[in-house]
Structure formats: C-alpha cells, structure tokens
C-alpha positions in Angstrom: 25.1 -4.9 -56.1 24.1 -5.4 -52.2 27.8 -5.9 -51.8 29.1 -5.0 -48.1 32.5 -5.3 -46.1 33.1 -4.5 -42.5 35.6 -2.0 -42.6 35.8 -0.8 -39.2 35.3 -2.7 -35.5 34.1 -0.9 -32.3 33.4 -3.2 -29.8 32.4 -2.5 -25.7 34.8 -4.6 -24.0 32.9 -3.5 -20.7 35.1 -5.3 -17.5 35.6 -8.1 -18.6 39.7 -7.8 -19.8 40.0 -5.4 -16.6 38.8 -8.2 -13.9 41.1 -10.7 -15.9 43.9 -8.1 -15.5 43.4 -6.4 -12.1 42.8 -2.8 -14.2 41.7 -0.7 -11.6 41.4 3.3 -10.7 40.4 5.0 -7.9 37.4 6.3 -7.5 37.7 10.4 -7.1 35.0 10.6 -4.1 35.4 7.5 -2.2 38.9 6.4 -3.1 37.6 3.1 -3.8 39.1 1.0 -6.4 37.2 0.1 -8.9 37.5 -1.8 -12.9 38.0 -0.1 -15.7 34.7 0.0 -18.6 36.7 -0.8 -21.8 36.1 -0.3 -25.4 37.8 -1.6 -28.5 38.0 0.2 -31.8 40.1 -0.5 -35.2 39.9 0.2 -38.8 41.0 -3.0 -40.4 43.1 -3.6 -42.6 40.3 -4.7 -44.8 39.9 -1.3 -45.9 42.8 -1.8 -47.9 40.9 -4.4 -49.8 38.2 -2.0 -50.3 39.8 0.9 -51.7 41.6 -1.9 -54.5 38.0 -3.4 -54.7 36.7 0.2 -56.2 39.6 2.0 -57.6 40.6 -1.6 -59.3 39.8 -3.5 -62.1 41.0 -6.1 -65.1 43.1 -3.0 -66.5 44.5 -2.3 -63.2 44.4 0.0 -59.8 44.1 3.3 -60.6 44.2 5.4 -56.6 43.0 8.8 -56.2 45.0 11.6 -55.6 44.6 11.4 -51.4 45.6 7.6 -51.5 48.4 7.3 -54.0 51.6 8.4 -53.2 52.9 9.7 -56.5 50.7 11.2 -59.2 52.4 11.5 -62.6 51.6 13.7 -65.7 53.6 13.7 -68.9 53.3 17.4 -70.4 54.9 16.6 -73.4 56.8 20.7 -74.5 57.6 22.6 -77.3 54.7 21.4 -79.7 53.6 24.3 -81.7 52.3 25.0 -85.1 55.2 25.4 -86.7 56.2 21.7 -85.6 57.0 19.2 -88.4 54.1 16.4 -88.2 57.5 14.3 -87.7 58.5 15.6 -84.7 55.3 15.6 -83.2 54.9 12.1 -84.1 58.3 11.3 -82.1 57.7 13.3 -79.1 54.1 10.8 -78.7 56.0 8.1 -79.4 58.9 9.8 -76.4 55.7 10.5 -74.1 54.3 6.5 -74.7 57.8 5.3 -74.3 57.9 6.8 -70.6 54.4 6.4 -69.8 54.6 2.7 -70.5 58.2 2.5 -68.8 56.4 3.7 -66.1 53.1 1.7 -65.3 56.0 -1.1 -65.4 57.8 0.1 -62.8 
C-alpha cells in the first residue's frame, strides 16, 4: 500500500556533542588531545507499533512464536472411536470454555 515507518535511527553526531562536552582522547602517536567523532543509533520504540500494525487486526493481535511470550495449544485427550458423540460434544464445549477464558485473560 506504499505504507512506510521509520523503525530504526542512525545518525553521525560527528564533534559536535564532544566540543560541547570537552570529550577528548589522546592521540596514540602525538599524545595530542583531540574530540571524539560520534554516532547515534536506536531502534525505536516505534517498532512496537509495527509489529501490532501487521500481526493485528479488527479480530485482534495475534504475535508470532519469536515475539509472544506464551504460545498456547489446547490438545483436547482421550477422544477415540469408541467415544459417545456426547462426550465428545462436552470435551469441545470444555476445550471452548478454556480457550475463550483465555483470550480474556
């Protein structure tokens, strides 16, 4: 959609903040003092707002695996053939119950 956020700064500072601050070193071959070269560099906080941006929508934020810090499945057990259709239908209704207890949580 031509959509773009800045996620990430880096910025050369050069002497500037190391005149205003007396940042010096000494120069290994003439021992003269000289100001530091500076450069800047962040990741923003914005790149929060970008990973809601496109792991979110109207139904909600859904993270991937590396972002999110807990990753549920419900494995509902002991479903086999023999099972009465009654049963099963109460162990989907258990496994709903908990899935929607948690997305409220």
């Amino acid at each position: 959609n031509g959509r773009a956020i800045q996620g990430a700064t880096s910025h050369h500072l050069g002497q500037n903040f190391s005149k205003m601050f007396e940042i010096v070193f000494e120069h290994p071959d003439t021992v003269e003092k000289q100001y530091v070269y500076q450069n800047s560099w962040g990741l923003s906080s914005r790149s929060i707002g970008v990973a809601v941006m496109v792991h979110g929508d109207n139904a909600g934020l859904v993270l991937p695996p590396r972002v999110a810090p807990h990753q549920v499945v419900i494995v509902p057990c002991g479903v086999t053939a023999n099972l009465p259709e009654s049963e099963k239908k109460l162990l989907a209704e258990k496994c709903e119950a908990l899935e929607k207890e948690l997305r409220e949580a």
